[in-house]
C-alpha positions as CSV (number, residue, x, y, z in Angstrom):
1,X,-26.7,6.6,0.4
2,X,-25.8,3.5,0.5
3,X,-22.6,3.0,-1.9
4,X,-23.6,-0.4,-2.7
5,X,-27.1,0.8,-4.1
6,X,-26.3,3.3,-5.9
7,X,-27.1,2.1,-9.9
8,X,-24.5,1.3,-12.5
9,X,-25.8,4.6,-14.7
10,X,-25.9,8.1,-14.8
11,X,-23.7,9.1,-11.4
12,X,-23.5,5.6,-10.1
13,X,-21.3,5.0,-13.4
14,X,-19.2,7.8,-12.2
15,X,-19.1,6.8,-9.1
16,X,-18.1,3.2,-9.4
17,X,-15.7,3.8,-12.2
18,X,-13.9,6.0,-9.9
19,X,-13.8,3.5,-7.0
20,X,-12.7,0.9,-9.8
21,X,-9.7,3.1,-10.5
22,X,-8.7,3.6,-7.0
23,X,-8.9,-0.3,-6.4
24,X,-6.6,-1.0,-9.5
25,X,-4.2,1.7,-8.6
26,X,-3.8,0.7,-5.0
27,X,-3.5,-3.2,-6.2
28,X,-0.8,-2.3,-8.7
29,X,1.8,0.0,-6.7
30,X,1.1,-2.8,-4.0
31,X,2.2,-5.2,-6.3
32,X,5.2,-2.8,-8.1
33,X,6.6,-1.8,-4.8
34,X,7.2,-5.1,-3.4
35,X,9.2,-6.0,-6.6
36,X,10.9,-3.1,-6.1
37,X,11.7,-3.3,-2.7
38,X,14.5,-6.1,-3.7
39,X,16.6,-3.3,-4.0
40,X,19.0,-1.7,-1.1
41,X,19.5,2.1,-2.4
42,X,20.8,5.1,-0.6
43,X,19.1,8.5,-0.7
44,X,21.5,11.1,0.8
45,X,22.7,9.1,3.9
46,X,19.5,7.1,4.4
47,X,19.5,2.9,3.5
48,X,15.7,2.1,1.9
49,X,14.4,-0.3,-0.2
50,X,13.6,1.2,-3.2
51,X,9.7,0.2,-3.2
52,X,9.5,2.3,-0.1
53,X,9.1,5.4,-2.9
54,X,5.6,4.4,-3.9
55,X,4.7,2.2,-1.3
56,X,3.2,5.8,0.8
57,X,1.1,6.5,-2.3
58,X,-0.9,3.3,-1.2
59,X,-1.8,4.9,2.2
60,X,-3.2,7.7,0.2
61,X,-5.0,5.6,-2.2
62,X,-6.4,3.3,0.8
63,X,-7.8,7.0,2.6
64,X,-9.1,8.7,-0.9
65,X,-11.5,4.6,-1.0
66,X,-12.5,4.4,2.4
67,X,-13.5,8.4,2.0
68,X,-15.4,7.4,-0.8
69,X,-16.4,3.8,0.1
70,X,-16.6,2.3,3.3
71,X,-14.4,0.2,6.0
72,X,-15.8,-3.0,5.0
73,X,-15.1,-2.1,0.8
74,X,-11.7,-0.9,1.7
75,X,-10.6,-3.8,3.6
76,X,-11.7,-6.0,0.5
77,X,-9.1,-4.2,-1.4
78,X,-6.5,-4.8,1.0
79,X,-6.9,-8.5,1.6
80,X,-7.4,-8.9,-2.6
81,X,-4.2,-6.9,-2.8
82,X,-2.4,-9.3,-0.6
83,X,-3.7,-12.3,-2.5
84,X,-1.9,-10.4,-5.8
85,X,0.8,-10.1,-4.3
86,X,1.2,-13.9,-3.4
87,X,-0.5,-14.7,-6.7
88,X,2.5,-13.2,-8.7
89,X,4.9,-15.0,-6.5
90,X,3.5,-17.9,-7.3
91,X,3.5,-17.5,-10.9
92,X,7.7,-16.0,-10.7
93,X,8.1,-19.6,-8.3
94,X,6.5,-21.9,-11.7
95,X,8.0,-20.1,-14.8
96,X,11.8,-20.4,-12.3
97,X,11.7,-23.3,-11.8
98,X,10.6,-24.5,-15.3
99,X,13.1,-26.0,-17.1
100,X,14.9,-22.9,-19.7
101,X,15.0,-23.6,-23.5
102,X,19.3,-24.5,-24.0
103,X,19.2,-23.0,-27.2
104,X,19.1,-19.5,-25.5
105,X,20.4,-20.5,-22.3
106,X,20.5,-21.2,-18.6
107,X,18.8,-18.0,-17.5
108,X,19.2,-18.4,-13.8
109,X,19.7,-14.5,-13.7
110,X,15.3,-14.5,-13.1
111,X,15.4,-16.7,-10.5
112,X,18.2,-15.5,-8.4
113,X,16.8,-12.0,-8.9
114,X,12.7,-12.2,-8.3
115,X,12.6,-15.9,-6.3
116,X,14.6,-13.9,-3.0
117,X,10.8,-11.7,-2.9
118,X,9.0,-14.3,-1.4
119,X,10.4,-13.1,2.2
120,X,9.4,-9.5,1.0
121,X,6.0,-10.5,-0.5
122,X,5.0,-12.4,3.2
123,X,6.7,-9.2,5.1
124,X,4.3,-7.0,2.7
125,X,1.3,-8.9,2.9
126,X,1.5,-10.0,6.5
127,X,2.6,-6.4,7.6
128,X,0.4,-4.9,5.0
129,X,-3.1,-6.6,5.7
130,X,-2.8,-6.3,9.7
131,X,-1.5,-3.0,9.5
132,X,-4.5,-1.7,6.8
133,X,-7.0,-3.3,9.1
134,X,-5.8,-1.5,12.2
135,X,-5.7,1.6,10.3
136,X,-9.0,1.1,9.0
137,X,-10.5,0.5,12.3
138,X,-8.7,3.4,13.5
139,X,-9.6,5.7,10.9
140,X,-13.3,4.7,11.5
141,X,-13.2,5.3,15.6
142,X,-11.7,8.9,14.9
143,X,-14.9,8.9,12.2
144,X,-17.4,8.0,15.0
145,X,-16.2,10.5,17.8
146,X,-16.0,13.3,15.4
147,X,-17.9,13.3,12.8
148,X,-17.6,15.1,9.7
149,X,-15.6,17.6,11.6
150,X,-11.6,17.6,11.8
151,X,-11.6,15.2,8.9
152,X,-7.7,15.6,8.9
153,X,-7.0,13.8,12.1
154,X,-9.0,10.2,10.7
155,X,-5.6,10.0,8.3
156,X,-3.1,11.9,10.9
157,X,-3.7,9.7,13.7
158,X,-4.4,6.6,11.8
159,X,-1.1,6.4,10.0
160,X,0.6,7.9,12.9
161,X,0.1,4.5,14.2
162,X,-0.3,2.0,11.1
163,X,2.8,3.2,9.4
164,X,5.6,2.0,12.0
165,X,3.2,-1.1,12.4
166,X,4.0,-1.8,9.2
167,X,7.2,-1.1,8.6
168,X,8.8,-2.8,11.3
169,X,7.0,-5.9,10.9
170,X,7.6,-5.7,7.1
171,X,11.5,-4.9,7.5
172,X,11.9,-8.0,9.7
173,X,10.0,-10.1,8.0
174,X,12.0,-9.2,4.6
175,X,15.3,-8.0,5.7
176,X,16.4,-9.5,8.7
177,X,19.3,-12.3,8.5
178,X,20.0,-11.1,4.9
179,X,21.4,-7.2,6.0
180,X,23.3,-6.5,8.6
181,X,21.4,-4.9,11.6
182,X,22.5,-1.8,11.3
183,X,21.2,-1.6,8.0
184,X,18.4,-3.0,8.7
185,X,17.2,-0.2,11.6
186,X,18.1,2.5,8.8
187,X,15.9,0.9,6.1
188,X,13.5,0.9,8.9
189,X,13.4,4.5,10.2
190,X,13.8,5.5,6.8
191,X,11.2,3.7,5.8
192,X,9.2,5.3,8.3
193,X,10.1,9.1,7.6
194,X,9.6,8.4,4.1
195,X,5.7,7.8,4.7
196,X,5.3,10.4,7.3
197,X,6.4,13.2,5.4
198,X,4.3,11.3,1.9
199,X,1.4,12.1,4.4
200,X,2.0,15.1,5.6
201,X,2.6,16.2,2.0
202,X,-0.4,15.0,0.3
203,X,-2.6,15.1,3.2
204,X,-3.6,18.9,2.2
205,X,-4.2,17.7,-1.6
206,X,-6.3,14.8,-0.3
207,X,-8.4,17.5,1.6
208,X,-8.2,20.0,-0.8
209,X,-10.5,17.5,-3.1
210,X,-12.9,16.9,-0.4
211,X,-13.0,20.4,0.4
212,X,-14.1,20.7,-3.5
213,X,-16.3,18.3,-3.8
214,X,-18.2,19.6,-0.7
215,X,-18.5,23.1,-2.7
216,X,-19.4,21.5,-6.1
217,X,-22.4,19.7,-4.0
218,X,-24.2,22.8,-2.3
219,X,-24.6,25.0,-5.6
């Protein structure tokens, strides 16, 4: 059936209350790892930006919709997640540059710290957007020429492409002229081997569900 049918009762409440929920969460950890990402930190000897933590959870979240959805749907989400992103930048630029009350202070400390994510908000969204949107059309051919059989290789070979796609436009974008270059390659094949093992790790989980739901719907 046609997602867009279905009727907001009974089943089609559950149903669109679960896309709802996926939307919001993929939106927010969008939104939370950019801000995030204004921080260099070291994990054993690898350089990453911390919003590289959670960012992976958004490739999950983007799979679990277009499973339930669609392509067209899911790309929805992913533009409107790049228009939050710019959206919050926009509202950090205005309440910056608004003049702070002397009684309490200069407070240039919000500026200095949030106003440098404009070069990661246009990394993320530019790198984001085009790199969802291959993915999705990727995901979607592998859908086509197989079917509802080897479900597992529509995320595998999807993100085995999107996710360097991504990331190297994204770490250029944000990162280059502000880090050295050496740093910069490390935050990007970190970066990189960070989301490839979040995949490979939650890929069974994500399969695992369908797997479920497939045996819940023939008894």
């Amino acid at each position: 059936m046609n997602p867009y049918k279905q009727t907001i009762d009974g089943i089609g409440t559950t149903y669109w209350a679960g896309v709802v929920l996926l939307s919001i969460l993929y939106v927010v950890l969008s939104m939370l790892s950019n801000l995030s990402s204004l921080r260099i930190i070291k994990v054993f000897t690898l350089s990453m930006d911390a919003g590289s933590l959670f960012y992976p959870l958004t490739f999950v979240l983007r799979d679990m919709l277009h499973q339930k959805t669609n392509l067209t749907l899911t790309n929805r989400v992913v533009v409107y997640a790049g228009l939050s992103n710019f959206l919050m930048f926009s509202i950090i630029y205005v309440v910056s540059v608004l003049p702070a009350d002397p009684a309490v202070g200069p407070q240039t400390a919000f500026g200095q710290v949030l106003l440098p994510s404009i070069r990661i908000i246009l990394g993320s969204v530019i790198a984001g957007v085009t790199a969802e949107l291959l993915d999705g059309l990727i995901y979607q051919a592998v859908q086509r020429r197989f079917g509802e059989k080897r479900r597992y290789l529509r995320v595998v070979l999807s993100n085995a492409v999107s996710i360097p796609f991504d990331t190297a436009i994204m770490s250029t974008i944000a990162f280059y002229g502000l880090i050295d270059n050496a740093t910069l390659i490390s935050v990007t094949w970190s970066n990189i081997l960070l989301k490839y093992a979040f995949s490979f790790i939650l890929l069974p989980l994500f399969y695992l569900r369908i797997a479920k739901r497939q045996l819940d719907g023939s008894h």
